[in-house]
GUPAZA-177482 format. One record per atom (N, C-alpha, C): atom name; x, y, z; residue in one letter; residue number from 1. Coordinates in steps of 0.001 Angstrom, whole numbers, plus 524288, in hexadecimal, padded with zeros to 5 digits. Atoms other than C-alpha are relative to their C-alpha. Last residue first. Layout:
- CA / X / Y / Z / A / NUM
...
This chain:
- N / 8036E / 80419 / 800A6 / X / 112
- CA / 7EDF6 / 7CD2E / 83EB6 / X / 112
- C / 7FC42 / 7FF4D / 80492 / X / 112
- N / 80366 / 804AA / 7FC19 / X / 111
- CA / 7F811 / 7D582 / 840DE / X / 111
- C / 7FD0F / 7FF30 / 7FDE0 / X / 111
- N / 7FEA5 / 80446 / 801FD / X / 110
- CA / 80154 / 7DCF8 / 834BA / X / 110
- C / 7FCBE / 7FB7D / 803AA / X / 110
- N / 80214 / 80121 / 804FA / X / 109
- CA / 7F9F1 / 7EA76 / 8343A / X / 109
- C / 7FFF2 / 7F8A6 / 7FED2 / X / 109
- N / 80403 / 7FFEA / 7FDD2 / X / 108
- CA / 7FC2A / 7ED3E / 84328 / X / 108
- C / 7FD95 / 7FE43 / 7FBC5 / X / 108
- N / 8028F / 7FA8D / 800B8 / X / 107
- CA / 80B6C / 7EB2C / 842B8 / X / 107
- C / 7FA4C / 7FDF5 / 7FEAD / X / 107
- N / 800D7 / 80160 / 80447 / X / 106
- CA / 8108F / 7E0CF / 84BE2 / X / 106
- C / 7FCC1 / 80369 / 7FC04 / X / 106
- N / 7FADF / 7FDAE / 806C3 / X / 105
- CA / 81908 / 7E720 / 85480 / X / 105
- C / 7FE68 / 7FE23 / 7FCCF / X / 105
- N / 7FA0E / 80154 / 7FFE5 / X / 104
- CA / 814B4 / 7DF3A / 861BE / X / 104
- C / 80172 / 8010E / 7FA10 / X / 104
- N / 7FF64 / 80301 / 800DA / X / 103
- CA / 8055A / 7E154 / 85FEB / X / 103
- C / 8048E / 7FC5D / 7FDF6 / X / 103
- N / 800F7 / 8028D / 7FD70 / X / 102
- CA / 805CE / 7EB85 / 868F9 / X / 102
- C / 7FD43 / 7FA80 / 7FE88 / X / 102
- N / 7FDB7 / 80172 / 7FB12 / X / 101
- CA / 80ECF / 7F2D7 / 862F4 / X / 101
- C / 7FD6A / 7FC5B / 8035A / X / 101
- N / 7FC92 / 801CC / 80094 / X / 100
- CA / 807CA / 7F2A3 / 85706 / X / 100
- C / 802E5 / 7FE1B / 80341 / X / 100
- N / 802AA / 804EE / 8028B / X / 99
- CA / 7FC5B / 7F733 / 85937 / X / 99
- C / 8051C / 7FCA6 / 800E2 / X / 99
- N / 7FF4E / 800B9 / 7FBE6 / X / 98
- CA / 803FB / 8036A / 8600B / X / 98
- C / 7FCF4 / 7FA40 / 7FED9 / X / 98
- N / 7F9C1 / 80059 / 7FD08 / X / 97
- CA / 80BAC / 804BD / 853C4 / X / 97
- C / 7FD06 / 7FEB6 / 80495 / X / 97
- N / 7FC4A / 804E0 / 8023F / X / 96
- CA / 7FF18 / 80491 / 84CBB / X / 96
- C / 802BE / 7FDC2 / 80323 / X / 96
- N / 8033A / 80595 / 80053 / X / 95
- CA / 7F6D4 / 80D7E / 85473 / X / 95
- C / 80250 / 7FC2A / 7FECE / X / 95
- N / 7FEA9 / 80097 / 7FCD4 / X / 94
- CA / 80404 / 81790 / 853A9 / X / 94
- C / 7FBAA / 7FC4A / 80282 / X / 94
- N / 7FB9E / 80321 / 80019 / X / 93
- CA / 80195 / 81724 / 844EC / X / 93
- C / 802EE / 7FC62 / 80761 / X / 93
- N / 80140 / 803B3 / 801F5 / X / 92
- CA / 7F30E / 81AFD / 845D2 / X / 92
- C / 80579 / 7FB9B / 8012F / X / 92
- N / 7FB9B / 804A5 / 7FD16 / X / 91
- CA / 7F490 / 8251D / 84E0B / X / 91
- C / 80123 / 7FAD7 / 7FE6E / X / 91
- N / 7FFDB / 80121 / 7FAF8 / X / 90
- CA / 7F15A / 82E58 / 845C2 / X / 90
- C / 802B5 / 7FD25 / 80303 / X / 90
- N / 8000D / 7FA71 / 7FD0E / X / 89
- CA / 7F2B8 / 82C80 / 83742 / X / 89
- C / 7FC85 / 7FF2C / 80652 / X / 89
- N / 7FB08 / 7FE6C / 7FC14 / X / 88
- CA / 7F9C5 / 81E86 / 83419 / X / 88
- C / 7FCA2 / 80656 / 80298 / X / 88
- N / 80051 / 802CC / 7FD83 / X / 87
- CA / 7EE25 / 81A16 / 829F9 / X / 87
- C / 80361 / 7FF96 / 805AA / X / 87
- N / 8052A / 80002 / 7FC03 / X / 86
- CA / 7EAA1 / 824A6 / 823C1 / X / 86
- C / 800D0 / 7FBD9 / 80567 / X / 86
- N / 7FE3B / 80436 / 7FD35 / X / 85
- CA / 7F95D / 82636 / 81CE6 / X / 85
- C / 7FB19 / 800F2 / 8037A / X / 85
- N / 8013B / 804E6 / 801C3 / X / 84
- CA / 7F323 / 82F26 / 81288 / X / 84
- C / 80084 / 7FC50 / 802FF / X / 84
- N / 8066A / 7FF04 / 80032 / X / 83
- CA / 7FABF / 83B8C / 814ED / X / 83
- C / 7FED2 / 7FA1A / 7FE64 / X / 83
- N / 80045 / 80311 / 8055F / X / 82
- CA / 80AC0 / 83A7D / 818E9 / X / 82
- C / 7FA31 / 7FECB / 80138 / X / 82
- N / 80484 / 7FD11 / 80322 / X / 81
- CA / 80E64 / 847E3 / 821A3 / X / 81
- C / 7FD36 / 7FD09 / 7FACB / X / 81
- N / 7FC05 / 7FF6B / 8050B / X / 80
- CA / 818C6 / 83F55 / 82990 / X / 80
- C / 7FEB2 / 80297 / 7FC7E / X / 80
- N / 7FB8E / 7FD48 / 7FD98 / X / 79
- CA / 8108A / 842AE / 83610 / X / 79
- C / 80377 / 80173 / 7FB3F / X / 79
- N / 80071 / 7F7CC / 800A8 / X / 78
- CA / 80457 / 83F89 / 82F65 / X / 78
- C / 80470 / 8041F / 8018A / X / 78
- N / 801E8 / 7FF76 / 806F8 / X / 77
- CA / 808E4 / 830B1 / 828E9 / X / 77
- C / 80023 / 8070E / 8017D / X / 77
- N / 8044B / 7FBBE / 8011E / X / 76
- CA / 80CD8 / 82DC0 / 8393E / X / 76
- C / 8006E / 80497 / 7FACC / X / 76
- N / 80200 / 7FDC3 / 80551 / X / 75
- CA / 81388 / 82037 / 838AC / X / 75
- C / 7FC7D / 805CF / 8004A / X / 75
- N / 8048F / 7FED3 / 8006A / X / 74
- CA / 819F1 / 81BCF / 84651 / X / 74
- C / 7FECE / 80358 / 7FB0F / X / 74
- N / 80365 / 7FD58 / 802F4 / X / 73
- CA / 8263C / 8170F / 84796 / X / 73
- C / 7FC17 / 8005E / 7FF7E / X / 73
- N / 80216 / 8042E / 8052F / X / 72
- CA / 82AB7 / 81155 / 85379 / X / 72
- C / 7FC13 / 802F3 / 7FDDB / X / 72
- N / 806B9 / 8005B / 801A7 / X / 71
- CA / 8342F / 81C0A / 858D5 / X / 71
- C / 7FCF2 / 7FA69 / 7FDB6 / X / 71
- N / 80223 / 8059D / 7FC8F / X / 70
- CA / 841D9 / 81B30 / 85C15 / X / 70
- C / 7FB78 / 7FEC2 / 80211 / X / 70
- N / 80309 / 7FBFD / 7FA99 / X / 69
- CA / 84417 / 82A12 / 85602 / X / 69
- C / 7FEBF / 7FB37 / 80482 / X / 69
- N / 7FDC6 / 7FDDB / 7FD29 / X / 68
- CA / 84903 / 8229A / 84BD7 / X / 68
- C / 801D7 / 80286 / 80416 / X / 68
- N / 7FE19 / 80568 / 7FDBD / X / 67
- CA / 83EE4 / 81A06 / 847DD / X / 67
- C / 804AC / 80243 / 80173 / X / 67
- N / 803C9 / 801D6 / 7FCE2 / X / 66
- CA / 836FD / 82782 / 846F8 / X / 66
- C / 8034C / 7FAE0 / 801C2 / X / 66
- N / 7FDD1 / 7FA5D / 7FAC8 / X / 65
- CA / 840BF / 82D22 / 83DEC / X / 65
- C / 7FC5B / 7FD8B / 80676 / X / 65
- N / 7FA60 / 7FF39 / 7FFFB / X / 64
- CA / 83FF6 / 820C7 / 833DF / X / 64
- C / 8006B / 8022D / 807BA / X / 64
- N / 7FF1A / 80591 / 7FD83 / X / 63
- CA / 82FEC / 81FF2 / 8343B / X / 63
- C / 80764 / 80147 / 80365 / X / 63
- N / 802A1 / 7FFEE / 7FB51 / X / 62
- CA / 82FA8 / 82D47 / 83313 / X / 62
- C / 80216 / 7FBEB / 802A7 / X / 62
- N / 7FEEA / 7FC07 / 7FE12 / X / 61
- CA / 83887 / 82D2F / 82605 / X / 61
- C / 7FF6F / 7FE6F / 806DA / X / 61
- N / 7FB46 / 801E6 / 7FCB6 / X / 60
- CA / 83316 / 82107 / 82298 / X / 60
- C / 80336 / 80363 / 803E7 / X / 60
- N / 80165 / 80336 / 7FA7A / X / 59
- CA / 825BE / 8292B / 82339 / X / 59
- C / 80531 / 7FC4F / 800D0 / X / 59
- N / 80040 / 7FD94 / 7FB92 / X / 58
- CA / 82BD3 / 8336E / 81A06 / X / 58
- C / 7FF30 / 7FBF1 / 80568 / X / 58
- N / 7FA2B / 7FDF8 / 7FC72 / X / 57
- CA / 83258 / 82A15 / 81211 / X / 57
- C / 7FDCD / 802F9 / 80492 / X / 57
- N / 7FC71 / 8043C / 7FEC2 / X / 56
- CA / 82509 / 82358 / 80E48 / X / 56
- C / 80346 / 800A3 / 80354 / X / 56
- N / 802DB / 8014C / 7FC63 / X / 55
- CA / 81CF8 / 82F28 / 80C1D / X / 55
- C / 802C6 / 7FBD9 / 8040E / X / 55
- N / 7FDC0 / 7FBE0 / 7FC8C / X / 54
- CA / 827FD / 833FB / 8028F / X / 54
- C / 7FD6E / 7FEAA / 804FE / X / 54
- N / 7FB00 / 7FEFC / 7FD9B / X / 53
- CA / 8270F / 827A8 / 7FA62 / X / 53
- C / 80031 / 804E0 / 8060A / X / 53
- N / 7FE88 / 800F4 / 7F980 / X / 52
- CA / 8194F / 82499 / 7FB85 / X / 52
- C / 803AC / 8014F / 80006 / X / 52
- N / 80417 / 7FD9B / 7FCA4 / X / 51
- CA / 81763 / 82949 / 7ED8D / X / 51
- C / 7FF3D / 80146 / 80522 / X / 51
- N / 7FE72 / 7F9D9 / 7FFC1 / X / 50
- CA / 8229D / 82480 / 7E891 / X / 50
- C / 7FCCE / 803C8 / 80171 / X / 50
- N / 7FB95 / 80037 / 7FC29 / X / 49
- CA / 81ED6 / 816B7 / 7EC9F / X / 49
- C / 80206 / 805B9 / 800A9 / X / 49
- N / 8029D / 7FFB5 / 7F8FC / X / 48
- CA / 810D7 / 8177F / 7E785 / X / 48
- C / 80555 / 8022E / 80335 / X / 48
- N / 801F1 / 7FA97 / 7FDDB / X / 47
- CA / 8163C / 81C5E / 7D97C / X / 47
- C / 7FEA3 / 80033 / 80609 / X / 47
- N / 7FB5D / 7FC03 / 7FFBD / X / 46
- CA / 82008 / 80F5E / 7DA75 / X / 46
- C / 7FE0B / 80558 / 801C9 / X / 46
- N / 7FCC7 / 801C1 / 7F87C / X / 45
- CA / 814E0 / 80663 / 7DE56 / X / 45
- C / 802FB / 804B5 / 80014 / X / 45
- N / 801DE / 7FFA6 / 7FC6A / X / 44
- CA / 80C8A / 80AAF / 7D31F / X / 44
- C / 803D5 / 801B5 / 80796 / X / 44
- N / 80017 / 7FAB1 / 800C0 / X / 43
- CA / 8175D / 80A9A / 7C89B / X / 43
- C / 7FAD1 / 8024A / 804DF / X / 43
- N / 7FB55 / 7FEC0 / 7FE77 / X / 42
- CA / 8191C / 7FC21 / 7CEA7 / X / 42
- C / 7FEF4 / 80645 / 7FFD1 / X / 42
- N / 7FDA0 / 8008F / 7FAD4 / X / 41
- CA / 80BF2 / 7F957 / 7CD55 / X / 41
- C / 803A2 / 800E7 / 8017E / X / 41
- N / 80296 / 7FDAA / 7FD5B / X / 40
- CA / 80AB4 / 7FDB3 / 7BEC2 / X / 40
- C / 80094 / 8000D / 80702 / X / 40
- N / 7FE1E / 7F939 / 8013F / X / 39
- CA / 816A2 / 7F728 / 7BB57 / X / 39
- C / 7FD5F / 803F1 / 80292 / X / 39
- N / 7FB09 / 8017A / 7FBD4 / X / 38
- CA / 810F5 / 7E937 / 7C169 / X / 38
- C / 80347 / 8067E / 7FE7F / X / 38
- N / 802C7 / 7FEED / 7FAE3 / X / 37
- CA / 8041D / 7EC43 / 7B943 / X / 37
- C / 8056C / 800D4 / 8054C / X / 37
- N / 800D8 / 7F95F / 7FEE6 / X / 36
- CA / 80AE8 / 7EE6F / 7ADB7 / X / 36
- C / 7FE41 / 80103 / 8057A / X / 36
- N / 7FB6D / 7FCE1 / 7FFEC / X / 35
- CA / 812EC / 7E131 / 7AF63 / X / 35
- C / 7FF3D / 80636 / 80061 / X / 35
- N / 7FBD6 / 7FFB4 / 7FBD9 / X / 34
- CA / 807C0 / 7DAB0 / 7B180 / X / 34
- C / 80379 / 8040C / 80283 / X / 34
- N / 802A1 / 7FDF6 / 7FCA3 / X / 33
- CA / 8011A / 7DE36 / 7A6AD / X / 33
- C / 8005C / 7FE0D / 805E3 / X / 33
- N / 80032 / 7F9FA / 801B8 / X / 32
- CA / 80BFA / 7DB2B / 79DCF / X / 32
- C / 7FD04 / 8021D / 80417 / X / 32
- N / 7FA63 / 7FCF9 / 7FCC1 / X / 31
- CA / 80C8E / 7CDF5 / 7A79F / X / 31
- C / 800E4 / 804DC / 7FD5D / X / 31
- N / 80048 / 80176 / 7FA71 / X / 30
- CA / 7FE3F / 7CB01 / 7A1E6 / X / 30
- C / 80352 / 8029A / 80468 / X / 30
- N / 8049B / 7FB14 / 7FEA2 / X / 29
- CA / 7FF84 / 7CF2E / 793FD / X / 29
- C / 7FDE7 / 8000B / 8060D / X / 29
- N / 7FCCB / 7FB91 / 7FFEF / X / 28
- CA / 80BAB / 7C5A0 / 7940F / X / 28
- C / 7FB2E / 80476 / 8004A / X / 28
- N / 7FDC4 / 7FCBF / 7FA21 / X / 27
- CA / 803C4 / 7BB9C / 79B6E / X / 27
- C / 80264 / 803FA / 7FEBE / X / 27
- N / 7FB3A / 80170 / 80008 / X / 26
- CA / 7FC87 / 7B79E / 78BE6 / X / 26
- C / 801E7 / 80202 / 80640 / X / 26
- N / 7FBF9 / 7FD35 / 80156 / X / 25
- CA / 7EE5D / 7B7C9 / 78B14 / X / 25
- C / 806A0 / 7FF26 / 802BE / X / 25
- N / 7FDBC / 80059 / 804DF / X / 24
- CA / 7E4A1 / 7AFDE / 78D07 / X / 24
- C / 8044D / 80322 / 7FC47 / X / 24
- N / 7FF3B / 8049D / 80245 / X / 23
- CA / 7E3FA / 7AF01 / 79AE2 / X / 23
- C / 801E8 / 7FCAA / 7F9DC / X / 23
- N / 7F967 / 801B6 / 7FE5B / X / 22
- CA / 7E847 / 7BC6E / 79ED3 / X / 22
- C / 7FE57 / 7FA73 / 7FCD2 / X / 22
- N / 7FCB2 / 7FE14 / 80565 / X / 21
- CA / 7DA46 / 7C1A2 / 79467 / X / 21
- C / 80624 / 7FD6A / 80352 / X / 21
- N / 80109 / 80080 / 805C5 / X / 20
- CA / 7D18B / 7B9A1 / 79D56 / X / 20
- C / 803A2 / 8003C / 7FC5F / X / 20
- N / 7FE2F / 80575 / 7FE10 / X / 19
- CA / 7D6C7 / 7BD46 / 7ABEA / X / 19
- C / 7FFCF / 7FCB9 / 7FA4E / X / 19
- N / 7FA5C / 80058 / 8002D / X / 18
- CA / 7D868 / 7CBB5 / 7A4FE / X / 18
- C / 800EB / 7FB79 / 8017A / X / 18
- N / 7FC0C / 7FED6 / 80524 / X / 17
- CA / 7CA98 / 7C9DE / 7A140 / X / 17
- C / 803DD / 800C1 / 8006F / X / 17
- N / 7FE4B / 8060B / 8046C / X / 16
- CA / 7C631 / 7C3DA / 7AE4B / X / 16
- C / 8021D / 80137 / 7FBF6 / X / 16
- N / 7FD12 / 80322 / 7FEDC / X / 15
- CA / 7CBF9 / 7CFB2 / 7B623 / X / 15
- C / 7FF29 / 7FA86 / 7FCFA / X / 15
- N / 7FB18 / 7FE44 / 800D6 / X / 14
- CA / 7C404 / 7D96C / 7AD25 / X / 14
- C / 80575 / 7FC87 / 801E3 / X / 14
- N / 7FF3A / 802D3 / 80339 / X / 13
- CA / 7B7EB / 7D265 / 7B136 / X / 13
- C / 80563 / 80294 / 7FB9E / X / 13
- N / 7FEEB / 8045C / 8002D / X / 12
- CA / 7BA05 / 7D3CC / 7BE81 / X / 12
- C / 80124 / 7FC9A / 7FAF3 / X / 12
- N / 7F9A2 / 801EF / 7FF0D / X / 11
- CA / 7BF11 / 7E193 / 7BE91 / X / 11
- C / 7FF88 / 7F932 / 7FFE0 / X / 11
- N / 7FCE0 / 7FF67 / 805CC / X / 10
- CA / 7B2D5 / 7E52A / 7B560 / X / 10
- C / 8044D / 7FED3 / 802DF / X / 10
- N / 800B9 / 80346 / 8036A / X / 9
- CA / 7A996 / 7DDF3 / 7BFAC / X / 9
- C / 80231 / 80213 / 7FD3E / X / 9
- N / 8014F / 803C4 / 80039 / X / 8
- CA / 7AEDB / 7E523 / 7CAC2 / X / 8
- C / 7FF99 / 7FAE0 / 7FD6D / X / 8
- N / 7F8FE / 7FF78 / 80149 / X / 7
- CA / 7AEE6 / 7F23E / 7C4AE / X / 7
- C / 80103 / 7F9E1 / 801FE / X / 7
- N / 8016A / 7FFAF / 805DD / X / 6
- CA / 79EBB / 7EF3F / 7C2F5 / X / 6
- C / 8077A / 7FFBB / 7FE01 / X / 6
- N / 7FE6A / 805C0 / 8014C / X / 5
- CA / 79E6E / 7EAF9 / 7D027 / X / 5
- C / 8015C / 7FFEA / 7FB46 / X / 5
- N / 801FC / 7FE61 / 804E3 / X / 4
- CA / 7A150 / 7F92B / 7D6EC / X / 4
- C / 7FF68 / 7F967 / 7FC2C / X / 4
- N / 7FFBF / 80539 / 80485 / X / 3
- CA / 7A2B5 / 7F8B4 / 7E3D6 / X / 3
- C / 7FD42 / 801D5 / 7FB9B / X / 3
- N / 802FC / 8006D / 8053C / X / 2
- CA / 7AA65 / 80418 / 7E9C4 / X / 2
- C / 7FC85 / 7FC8B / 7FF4D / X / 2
- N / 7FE53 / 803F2 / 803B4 / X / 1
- CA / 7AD0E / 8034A / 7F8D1 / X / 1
- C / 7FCE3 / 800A8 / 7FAFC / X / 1
């Protein structure tokens, strides 16, 4: 973990001067900066989406052929040749599913 206090104290006092300068100033410099920010995020989202695209189909793909076969799907990232998915390699996925099953189908993320 970083700490650094010095960034810290310039994000705090950077947040009072924009709490400062919104007050006396008009909302249209407000929703302008809004509005860039809401662009920005979108042009975000969009590059993410096309990014994942092919990763995506392939595993529907799987998914698909697998619910065909009268299978319950199972996720394996190395089979489909997709890098990064840390969290599914091994047996990880078939841990789940058996989590799962034996807490009547509720998936393992959503209990309490």
């Amino acid at each position: 973990k970083v700490n650094r206090p010095w960034l810290t104290l310039v994000l705090k006092i950077g947040i009072m001067a924009t709490v400062v300068y919104g007050t006396v100033k008009t909302a249209d410099l407000a929703w302008g900066l809004g509005d860039i920010g809401v662009g920005l995020m979108a042009w975000l989202n969009i590059t993410a989406i096309l990014m994942l695209q092919k990763p995506a189909f392939i595993a529907l793909r799987d998914y698909e052929a697998q619910k065909a076969q009268g299978l319950d799907p199972v996720f394996h990232p190395e089979k489909l040749g997709i890098k990064g998915a840390d969290y599914w390699t091994g047996h990880q996925s078939e841990d789940n599913l058996e989590e799962e099953r034996k807490h009547g189908g509720q998936p393992v993320y959503d209990r309490v």
